[in-house]
KOLMAR-767610 format. One record per residue: residue number from 1; x, y, z of N, C-alpha, C, O in turn; residue in one letter. Coordinates in Angstrom, 3 decimals, padded with zeros to 6 digits. Layout:
BEGIN
NUM/X/Y/Z/X/Y/Z/X/Y/Z/X/Y/Z/a $
...
# end
This chain:
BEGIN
1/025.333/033.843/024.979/025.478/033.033/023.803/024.106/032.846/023.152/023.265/032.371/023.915/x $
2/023.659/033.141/021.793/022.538/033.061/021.223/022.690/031.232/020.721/023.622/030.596/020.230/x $
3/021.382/030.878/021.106/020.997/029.439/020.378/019.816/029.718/019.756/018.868/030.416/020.113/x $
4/020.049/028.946/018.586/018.714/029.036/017.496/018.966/027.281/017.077/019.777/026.427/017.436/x $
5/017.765/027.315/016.108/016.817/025.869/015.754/017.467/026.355/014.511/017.148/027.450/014.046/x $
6/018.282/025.667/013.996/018.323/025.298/012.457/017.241/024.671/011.539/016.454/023.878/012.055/x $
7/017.150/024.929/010.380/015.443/024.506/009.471/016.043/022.979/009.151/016.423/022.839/007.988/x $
8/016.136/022.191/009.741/017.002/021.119/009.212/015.632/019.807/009.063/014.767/019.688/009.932/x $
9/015.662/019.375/008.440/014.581/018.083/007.473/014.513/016.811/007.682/015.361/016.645/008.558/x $
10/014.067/015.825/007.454/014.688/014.498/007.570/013.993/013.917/006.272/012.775/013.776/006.166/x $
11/014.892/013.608/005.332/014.659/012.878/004.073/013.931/011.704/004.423/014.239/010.792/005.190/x $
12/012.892/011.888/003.716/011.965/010.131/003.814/012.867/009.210/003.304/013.604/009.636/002.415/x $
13/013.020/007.815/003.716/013.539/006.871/002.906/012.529/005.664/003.012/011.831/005.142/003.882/x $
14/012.829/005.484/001.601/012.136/003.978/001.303/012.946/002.851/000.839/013.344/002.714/-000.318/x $
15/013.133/002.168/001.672/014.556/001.153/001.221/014.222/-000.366/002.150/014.897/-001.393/002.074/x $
16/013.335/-000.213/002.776/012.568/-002.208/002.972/012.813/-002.535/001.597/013.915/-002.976/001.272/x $
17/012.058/-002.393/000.904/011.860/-003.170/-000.738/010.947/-002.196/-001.354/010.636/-001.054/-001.015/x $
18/010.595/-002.934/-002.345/009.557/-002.627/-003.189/008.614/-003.554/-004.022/009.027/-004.686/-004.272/x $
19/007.595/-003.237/-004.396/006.693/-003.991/-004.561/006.057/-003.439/-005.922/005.925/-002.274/-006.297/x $
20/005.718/-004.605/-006.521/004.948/-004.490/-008.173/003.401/-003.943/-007.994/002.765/-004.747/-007.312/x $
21/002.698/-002.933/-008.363/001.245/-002.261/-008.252/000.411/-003.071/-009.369/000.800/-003.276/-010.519/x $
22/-000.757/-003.471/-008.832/-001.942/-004.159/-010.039/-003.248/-003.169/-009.892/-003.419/-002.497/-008.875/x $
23/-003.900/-003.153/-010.700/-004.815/-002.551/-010.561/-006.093/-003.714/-010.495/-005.750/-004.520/-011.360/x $
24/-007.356/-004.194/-009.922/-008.127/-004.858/-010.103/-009.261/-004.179/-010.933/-009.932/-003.182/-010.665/x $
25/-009.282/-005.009/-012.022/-010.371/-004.795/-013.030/-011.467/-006.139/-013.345/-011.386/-007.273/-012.873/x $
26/-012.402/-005.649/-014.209/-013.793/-006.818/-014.316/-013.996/-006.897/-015.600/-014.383/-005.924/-016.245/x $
27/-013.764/-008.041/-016.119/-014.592/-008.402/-017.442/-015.859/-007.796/-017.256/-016.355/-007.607/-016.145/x $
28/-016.666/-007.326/-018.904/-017.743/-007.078/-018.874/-019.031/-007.710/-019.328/-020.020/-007.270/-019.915/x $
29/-018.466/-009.647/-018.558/-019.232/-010.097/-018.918/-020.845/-010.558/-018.575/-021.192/-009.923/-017.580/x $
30/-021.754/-011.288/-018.971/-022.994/-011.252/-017.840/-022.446/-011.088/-016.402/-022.535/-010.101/-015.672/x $
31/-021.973/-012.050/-016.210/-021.017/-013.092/-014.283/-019.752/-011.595/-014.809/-019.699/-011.566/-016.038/x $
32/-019.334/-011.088/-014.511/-018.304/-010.682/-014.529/-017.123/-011.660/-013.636/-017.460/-012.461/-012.764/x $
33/-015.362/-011.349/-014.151/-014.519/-011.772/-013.472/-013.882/-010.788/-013.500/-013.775/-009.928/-014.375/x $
34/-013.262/-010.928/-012.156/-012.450/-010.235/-011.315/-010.797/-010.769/-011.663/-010.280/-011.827/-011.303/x $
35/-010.154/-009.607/-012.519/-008.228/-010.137/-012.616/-007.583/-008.455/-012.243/-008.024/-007.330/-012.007/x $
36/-006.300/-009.148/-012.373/-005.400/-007.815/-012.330/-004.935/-007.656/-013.204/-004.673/-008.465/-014.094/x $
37/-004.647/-006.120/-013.112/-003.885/-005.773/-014.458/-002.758/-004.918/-013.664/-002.725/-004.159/-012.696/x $
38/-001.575/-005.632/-014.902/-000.426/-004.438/-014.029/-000.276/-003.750/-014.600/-000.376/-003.868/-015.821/x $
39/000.064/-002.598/-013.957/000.704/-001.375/-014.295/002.075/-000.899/-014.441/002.563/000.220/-014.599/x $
40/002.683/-002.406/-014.314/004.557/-002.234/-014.538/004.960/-001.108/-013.633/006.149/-000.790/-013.674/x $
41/004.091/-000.393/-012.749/004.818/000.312/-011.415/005.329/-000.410/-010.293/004.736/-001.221/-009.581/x $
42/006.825/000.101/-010.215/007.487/-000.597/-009.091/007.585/000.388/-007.864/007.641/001.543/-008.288/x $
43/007.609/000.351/-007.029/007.185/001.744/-005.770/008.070/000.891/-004.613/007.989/-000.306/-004.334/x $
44/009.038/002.047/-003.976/009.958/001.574/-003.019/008.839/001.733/-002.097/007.804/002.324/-002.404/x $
45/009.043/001.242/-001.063/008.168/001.099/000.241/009.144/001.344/001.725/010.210/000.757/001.904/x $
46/008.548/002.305/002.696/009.699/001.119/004.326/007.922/000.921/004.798/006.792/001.388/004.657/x $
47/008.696/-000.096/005.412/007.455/-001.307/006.431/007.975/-000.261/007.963/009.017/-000.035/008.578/x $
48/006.114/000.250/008.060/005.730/000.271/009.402/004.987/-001.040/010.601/004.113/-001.854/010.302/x $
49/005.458/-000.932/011.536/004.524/-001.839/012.894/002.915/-001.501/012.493/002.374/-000.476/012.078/x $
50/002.450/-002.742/012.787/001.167/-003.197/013.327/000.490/-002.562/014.323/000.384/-003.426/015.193/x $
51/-000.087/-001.458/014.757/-000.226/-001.649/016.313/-001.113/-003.166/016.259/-001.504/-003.933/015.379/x $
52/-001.164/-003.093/017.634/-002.392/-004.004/018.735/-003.909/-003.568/018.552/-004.915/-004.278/018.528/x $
53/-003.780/-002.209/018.431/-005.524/-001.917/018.363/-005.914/-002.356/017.029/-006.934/-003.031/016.885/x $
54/-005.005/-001.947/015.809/-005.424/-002.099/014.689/-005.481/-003.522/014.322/-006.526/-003.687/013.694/x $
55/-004.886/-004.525/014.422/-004.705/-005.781/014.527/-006.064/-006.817/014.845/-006.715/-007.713/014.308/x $
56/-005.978/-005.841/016.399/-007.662/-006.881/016.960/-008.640/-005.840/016.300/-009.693/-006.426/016.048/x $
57/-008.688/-004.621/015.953/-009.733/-004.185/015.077/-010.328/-004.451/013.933/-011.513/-004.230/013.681/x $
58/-009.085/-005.192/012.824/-009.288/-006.059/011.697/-009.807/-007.154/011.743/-010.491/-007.646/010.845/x $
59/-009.423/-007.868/013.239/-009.399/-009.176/012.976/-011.541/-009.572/013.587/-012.136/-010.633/013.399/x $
60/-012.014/-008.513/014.152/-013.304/-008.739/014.656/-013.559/-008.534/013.508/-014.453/-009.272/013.093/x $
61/-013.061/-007.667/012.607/-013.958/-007.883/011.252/-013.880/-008.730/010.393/-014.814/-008.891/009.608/x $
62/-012.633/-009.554/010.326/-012.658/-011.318/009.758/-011.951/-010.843/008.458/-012.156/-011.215/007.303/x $
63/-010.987/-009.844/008.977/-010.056/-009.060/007.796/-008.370/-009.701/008.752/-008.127/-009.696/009.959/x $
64/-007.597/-010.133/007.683/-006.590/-010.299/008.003/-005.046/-009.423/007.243/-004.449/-009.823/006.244/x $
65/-004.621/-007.908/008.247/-003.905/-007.136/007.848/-002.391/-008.002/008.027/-001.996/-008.570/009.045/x $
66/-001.824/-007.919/006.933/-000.440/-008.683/006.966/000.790/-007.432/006.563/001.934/-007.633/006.971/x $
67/000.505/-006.220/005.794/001.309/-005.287/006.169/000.898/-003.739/006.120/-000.218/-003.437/005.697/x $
68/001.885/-002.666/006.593/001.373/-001.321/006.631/002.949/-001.043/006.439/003.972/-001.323/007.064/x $
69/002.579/-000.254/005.096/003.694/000.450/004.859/003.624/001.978/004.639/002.638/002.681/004.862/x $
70/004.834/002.384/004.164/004.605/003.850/003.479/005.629/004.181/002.533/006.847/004.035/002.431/x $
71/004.666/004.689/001.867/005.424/005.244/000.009/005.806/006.551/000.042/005.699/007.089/001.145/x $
72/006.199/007.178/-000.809/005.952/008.821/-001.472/004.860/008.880/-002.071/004.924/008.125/-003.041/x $
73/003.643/009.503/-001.993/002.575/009.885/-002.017/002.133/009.717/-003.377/002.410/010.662/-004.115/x $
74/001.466/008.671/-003.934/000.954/008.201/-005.416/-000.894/008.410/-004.998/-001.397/007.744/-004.093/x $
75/-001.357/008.984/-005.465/-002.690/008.897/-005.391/-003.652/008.127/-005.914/-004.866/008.222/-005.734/x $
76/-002.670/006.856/-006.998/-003.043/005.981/-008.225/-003.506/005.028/-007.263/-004.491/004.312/-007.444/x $
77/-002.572/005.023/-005.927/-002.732/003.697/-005.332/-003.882/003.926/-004.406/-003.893/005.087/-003.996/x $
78/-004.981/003.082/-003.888/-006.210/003.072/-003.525/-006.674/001.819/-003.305/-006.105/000.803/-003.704/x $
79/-007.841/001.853/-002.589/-008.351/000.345/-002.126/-008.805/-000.355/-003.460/-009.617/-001.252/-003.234/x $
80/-008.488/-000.180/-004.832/-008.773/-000.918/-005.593/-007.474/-001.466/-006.531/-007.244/-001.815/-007.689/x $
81/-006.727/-001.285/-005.128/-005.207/-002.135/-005.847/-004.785/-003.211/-005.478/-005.505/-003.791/-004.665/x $
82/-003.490/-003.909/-005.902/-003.368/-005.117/-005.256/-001.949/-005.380/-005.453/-001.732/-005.677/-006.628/x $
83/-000.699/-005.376/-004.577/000.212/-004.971/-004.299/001.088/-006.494/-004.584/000.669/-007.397/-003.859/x $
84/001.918/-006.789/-005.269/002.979/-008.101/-005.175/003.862/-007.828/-004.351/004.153/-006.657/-004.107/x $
85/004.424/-008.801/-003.798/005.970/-008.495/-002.744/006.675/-009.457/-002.855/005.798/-010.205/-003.287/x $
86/007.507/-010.042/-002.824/008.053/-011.378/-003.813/007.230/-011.972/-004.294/007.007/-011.527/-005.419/x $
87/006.281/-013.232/-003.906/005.943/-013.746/-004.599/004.100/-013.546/-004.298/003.351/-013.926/-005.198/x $
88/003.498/-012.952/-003.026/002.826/-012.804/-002.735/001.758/-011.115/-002.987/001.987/-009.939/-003.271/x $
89/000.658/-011.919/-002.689/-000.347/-010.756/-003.545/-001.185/-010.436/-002.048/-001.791/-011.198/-001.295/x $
90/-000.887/-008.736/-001.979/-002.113/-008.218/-000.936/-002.953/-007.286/-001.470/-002.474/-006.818/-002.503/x $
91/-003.952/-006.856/-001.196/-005.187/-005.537/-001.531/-004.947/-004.955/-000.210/-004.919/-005.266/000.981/x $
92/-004.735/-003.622/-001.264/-004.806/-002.403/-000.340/-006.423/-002.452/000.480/-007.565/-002.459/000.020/x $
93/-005.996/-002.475/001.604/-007.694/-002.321/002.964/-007.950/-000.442/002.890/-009.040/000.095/002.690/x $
94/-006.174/000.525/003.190/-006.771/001.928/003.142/-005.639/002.084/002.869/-004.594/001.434/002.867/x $
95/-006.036/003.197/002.598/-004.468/004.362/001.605/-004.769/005.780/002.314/-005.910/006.142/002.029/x $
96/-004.118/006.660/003.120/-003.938/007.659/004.014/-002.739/008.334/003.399/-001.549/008.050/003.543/x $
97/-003.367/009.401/002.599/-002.398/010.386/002.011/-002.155/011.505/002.620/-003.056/012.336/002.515/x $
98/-001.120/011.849/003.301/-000.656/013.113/004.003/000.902/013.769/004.170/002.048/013.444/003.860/x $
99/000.409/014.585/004.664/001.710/015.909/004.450/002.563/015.474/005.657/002.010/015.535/006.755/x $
100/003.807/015.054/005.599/004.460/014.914/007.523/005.167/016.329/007.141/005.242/017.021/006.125/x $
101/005.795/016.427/008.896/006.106/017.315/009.692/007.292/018.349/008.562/007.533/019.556/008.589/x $
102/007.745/017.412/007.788/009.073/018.346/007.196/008.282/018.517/005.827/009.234/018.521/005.046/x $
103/007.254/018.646/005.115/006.457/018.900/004.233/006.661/018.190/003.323/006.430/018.655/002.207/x $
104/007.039/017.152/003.406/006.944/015.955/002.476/005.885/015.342/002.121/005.542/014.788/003.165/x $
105/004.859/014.975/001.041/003.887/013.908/000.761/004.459/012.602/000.761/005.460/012.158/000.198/x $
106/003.539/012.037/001.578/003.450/010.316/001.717/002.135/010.009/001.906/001.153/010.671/002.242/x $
107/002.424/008.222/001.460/000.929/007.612/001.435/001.146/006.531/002.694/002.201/005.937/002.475/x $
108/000.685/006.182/003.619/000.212/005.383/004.537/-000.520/004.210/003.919/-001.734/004.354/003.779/x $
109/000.136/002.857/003.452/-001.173/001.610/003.434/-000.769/000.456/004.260/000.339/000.091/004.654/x $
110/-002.193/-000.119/004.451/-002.831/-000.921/004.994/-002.874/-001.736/003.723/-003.102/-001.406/002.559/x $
111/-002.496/-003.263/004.459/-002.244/-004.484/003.324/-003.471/-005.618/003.909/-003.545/-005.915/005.102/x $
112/-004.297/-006.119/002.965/-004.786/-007.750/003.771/-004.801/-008.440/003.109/-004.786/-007.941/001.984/x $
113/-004.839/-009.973/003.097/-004.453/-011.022/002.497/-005.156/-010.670/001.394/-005.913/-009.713/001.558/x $
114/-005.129/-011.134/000.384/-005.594/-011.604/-001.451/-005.341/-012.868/-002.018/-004.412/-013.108/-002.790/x $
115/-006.136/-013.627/-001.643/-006.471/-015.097/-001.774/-006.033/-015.596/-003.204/-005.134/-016.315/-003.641/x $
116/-007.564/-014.554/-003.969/-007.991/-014.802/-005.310/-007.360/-013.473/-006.472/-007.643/-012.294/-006.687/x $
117/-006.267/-014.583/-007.069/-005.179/-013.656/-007.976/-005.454/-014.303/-009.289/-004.946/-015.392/-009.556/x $
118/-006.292/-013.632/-010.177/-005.948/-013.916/-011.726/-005.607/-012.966/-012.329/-006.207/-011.896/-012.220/x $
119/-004.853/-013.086/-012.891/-003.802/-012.048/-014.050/-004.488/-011.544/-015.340/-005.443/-012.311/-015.457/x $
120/-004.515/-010.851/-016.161/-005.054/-010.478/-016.853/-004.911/-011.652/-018.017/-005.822/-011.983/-018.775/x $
121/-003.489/-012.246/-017.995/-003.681/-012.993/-019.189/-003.998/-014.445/-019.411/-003.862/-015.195/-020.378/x $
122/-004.664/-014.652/-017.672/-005.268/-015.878/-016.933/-006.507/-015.918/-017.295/-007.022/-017.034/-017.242/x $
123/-007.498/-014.600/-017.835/-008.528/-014.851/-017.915/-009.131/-015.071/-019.980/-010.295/-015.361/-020.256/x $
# end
């Protein structure tokens, strides 16, 4: 009896939620200020685990990671973004863009708290 490996795939899904994209920008004033601007991009997300290493690795650095998710591969998004999720605001810490196993692009991020949120039309 011949057995063979079928080419068979596994569709990424993104179906946790999704989340509103800001971009952080600076007045160009003497003091500059720091707001967001959105970009009206909405991006499905699924929520990956925390490890343990990464966790106490953030936290010696006095960085507090609250999520790690993964998208379909946007290259817009980068450590100079800042992510809404209901009502709450995180900055991307890293963005890890790569190819998985069934040749799909995805982005890998790393979320940490974002204290200080002014809106573009706050400032």
């Amino acid at each position: 009896m011949l057995y063979y490996k079928q080419n068979i795939t596994n569709l990424p899904t993104y179906n946790d939620g999704k989340f509103r994209l800001f971009e952080i920008k600076q007045t160009k004033d003497t003091y500059p200020v720091e707001y967001l601007h959105d970009t009206g991009n909405d991006i499905w997300f699924e929520e990956l685990s925390i490890s343990d290493i990464l966790r106490f690795d953030t936290e010696e650095r006095k960085k507090k990671i609250t999520y790690k998710l993964r998208i379909s591969q946007t290259k817009e998004v980068n450590s100079l973004c800042v992510v809404k999720i209901g009502n709450e605001y995180h900055k991307v810490f890293n963005a890890y863009h790569f190819t998985n196993k069934d040749g799909y692009k995805q982005t890998d991020l790393t979320l940490e708290e974002y204290p200080r949120v002014k809106l573009e039309g706050d400032i």
